[in-house]
N, C-alpha and C positions, 0 to 999 in steps of 0.2 A: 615582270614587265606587263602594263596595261598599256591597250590601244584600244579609243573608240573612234570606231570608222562612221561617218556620215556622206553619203552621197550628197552632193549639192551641186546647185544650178549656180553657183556665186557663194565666197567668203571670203572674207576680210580681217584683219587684224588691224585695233588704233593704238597707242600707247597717250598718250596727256592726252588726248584728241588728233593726233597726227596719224595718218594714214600711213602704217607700216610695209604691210603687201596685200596682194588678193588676188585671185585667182576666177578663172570662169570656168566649170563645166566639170567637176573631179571628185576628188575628197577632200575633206574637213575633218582633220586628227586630233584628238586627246594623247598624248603620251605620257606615261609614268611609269617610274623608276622605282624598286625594290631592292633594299639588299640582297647580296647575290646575284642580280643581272650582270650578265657578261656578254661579252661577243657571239656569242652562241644566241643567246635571247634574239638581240640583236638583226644578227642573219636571217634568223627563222622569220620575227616579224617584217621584215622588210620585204622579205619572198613573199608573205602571207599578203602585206599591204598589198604590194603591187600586181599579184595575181586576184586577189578577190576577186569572185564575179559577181558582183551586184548592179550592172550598167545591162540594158536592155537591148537584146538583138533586133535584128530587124523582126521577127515574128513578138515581139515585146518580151521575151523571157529574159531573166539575168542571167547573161552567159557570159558576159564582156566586163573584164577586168580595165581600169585606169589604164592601166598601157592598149590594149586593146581600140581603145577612144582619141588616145591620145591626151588625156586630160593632164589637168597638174592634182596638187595636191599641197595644201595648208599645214600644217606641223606645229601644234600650238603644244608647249608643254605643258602640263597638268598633276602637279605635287596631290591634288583633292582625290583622284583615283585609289588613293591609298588610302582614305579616311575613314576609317572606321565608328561607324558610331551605333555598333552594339550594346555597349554599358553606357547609360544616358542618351543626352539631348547633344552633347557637344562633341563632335568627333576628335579622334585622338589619329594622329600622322604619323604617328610611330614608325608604321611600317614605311612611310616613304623616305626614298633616299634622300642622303641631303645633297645639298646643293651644288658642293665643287664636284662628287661623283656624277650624280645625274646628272649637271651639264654636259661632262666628257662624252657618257651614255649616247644623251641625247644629240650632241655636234656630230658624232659617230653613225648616230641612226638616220642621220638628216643627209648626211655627205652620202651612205649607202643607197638611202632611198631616192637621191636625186641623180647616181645613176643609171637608175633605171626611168624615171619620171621624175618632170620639170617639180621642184619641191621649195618649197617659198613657209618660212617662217615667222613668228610672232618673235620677245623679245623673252629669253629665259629668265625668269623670277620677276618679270616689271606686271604689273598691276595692269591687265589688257583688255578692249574689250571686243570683242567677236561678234559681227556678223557674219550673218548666212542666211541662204536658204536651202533647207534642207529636202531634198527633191524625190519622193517617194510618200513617206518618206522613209529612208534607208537607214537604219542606224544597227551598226555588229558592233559586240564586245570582241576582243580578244585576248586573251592571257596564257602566257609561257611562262 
C-alpha cells in the first residue's frame, strides 16, 4: 500500500466537470493498492495518515497532526502509484491491484480514516481531475 500525503490549504475533486467534494485546511491523499494489502496495511496507514505531524505549531514547527487542527482530508484513489516504468518509456501496472479488490481496500481505508477525521472522496476508477493547493509545500510518501 502507497499513500501520498500533501498538506493543503484547499482541494477539490471534478468528474465530467462536476464538482465532487472539497475540503479546506488538511490533507490531499493518493492511495494505492498492491497485491497482498490487507487490513493490517490498512490500520497501519490510517494511524500513520491521521497522526502525521506535518501542520505547524504555534512556534511554526510541524508538530500537529490533521486531528490535531481539526482538518478534513481528500482520498483520491490512485492505481499510477504502482507504475513502474523501469524497463522503457511506458510504465507497466502490474503490480497494482485491480479493481474489485482495491476498491474493497479502499471503501475500507476511507470508512477507518473517517473515523478519526472528516474524509471526503473522489470517484474510484472515474477519470478525475484535482485541485489543490499544496501548502508548504508538504508532500510525504508512505509505504507498508
Amino acid at each position: 500500500m502507497k499513500v501520498v500525503v500533501q498538506r493543503c490549504e484547499k482541494a477539490s475533486v471534478s468528474v465530467d466537470d462536476k464538482l465532487i467534494n472539497a475540503i479546506e485546511n488538511g490533507l490531499m491523499i493518493l492511495v494505492g493498492f498492491t497485491e497482498g494489502d490487507t487490513e493490517k496495511e490498512i490500520d497501519y496507514m490510517v494511524k500513520k495518515v491521521a497522526n502525521l505531524r506535518i501542520f505547524d505549531d504555534e512556534n511554526g514547527i510541524m508538530n500537529k497532526s490533521v486531528l490535531d487542527i481539526k482538518g478534513s482530508i481528500l482520498s483520491i484513489s490512485q492505481f499510477t502509484l504502482y507504475g513502474d516504468a523501469s524497463k522503457g518509456n511506458r510504465p507497466s501496472y502490474i503490480k497494482a491491484l485491480n479493481g474489485e479488490k482495491a476498491t474493497k481496500l479502499y471503501d475500507l481505508f476511507n470508512e477507518k480514516l473517517n473515523e478519526l477525521a472528516p474524509t471526503k472522496t473522489g470517484v474510484f476508477g472515474a477519470e478525475m481531475k484535482i485541485d489543490f493547493i499544496n501548502d508548504g509545500p508538504i508532500t510525504i510518501i508512505l509505504e507498508k
